[in-house]
matplotlib code that plots the C-alpha trace (Angstrom):
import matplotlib.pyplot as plt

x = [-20.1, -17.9, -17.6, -14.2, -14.5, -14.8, -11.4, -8.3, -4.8, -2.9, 0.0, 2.1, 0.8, 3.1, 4.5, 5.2, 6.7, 6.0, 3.0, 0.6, 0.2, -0.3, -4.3, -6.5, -6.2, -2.6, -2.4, -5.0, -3.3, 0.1, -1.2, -2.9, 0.3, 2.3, -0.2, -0.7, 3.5, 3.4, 0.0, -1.9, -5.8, -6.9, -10.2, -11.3, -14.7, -14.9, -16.4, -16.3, -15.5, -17.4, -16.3, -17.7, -21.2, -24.8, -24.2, -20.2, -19.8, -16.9, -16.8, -13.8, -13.4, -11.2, -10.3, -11.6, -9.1, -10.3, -10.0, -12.3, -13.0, -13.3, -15.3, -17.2, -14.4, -11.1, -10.5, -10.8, -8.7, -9.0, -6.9, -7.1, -5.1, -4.9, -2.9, -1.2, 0.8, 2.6, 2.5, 0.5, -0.1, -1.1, -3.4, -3.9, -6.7, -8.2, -11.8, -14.6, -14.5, -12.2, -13.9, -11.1, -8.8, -11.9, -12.2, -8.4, -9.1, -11.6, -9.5, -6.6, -8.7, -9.9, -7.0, -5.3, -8.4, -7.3, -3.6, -4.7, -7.9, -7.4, -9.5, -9.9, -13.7, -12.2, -9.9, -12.2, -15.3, -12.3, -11.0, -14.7, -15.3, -12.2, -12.9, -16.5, -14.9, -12.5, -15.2, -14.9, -11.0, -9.3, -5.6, -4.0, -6.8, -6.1, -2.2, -3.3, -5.4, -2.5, -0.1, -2.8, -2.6, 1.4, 1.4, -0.3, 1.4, 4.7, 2.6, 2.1, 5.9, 7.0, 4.5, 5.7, 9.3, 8.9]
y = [5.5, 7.9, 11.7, 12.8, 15.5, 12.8, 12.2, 12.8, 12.7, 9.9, 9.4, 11.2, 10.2, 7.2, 7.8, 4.0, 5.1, 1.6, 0.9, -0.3, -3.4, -1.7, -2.1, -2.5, -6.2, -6.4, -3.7, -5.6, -8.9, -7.2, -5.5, -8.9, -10.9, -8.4, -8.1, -11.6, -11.5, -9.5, -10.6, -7.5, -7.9, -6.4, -6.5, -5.1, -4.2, -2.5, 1.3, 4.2, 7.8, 10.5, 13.9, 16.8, 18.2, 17.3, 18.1, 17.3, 13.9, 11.9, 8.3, 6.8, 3.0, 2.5, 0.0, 0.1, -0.8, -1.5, -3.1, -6.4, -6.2, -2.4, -1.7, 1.6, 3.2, 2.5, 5.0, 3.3, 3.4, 4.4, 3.3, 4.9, 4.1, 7.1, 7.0, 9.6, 7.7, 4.5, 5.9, 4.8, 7.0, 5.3, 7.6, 6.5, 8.7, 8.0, 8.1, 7.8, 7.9, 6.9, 7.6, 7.5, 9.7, 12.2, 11.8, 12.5, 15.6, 16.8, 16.2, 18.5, 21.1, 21.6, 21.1, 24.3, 26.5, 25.6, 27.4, 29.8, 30.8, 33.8, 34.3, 31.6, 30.6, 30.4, 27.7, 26.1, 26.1, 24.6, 21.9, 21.0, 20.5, 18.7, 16.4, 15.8, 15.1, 12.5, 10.6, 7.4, 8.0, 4.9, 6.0, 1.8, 1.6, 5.3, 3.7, 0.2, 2.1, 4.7, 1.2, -0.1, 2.8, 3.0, -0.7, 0.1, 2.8, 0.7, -2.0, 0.4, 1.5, -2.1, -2.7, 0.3, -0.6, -4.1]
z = [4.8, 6.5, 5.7, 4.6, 7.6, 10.0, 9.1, 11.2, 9.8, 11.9, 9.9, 7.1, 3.6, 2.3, -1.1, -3.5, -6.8, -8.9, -6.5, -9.3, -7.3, -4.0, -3.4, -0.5, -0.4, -0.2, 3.1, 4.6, 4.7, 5.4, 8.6, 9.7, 9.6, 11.3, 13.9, 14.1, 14.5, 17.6, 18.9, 17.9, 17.3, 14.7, 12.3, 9.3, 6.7, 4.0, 3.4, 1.6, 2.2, 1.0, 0.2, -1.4, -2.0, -3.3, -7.0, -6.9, -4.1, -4.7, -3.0, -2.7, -1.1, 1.9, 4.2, 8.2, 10.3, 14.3, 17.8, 17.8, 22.1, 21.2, 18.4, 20.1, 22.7, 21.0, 17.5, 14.2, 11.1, 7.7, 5.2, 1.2, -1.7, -4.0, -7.5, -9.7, -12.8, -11.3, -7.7, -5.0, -1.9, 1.0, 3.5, 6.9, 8.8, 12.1, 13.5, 15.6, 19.8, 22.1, 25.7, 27.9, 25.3, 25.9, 29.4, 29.7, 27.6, 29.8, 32.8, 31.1, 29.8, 33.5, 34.9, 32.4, 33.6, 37.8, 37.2, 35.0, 37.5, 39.3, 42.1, 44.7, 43.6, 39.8, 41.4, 43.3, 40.6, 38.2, 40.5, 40.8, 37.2, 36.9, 39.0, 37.4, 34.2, 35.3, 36.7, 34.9, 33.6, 34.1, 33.2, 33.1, 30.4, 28.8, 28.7, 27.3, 24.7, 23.8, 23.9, 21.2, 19.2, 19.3, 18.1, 15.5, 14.2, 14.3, 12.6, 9.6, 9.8, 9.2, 6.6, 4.8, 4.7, 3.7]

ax = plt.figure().add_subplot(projection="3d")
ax.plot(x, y, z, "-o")
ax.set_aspect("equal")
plt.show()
C-alpha cells in the first residue's frame, strides 16, 4: 500500500469528459502497446493508495507503473482513475528512489553552497562535501534514467490523445 503523501505530482491531471469506460485496465494495456511500439520496458502490479487518518482512511486502487531491470533505483508510477458524473480524471504521480537523481541532487546542493561560501575554508569545506556526495554519480546513467523518464512521459501524452 502506498501513502498518498508518498506521492509526487508527475504530470497535470487528465480530464475525459464521456470517460465512463476509462478504467485501470484499459491504461494499462494502452501504455504497454505504446511502449512495446517504441521499445520501452515497462511493468506493472496492482496497489492501493491510502489517504487520510485512523478513524477517516480512504483507499483508493491504482495502477504501479515501473522499470523491470530497475525495480529499486529508477522512480515508480502511479496511476488513479478518479470520477465526477461521466468524467474520468486520470492522475499520474510518481514515487519511490531514484539513486543517481539523489546523488545528482546532492552534487548541486554542494555545488550552490561552493559559490555562495564566503571565506576560503567555506569553499574548501563545500568543494569537499561535494565531492563526497558525487561519489558513486554516474551521469551517462543519470541521462539514460532521465531519457527513461522522458519516454515515459511522452508515452502517456500519446495515450492521452488517442
Amino acid at each position: 500500500m502506498i501513502r498518498v503523501d508518498e506521492l509526487n505530482n508527475f504530470r497535470p491531471q487528465v480530464c475525459c469528459p464521456n470517460g465512463e469506460r476509462i478504467n485501470l485496465d484499459m491504461i494499462q494495456n494502452a501504455i504497454k502497446d505504446c511502449a512495446e511500439q517504441f521499445g520501452i520496458p515497462v511493468a506493472f502490479r496492482n496497489d492501493q493508495v491510502k489517504s487520510g487518518g485512523f478513524f477517516n482512511a480512504t483507499v483508493e486502487n491504482c495502477l504501479v507503473m515501473y522499470h523491470p531491470n530497475h525495480t529499486d533505483d529508477y522512480l515508480k508510477f502511479c496511476i488513479r482513475v478518479r470520477r465526477q458524473g461521466t468524467y474520468a480524471f486520470v492522475v499520474i504521480d510518481s514515487f519511490g528512489y531514484s539513486r543517481q537523481m539523489n546523488k545528482a541532487a546532492r552534487v548541486e546542493f554542494e555545488q550552490k553552497n561552493f559559490r555562495q561560501a564566503d571565506t576560503a575554508g567555506g569553499m574548501i569545506a563545500s568543494a569537499f562535501r561535494s565531492g563526497i556526495a558525487g561519489i558513486g554519480k554516474n551521469q551517462q546513467k543519470l541521462e539514460e534514467e532521465q531519457m527513461y523518464y522522458q519516454c515515459i512521459s511522452d508515452i502517456f501524452d500519446n495515450i492521452m490523445r488517442g
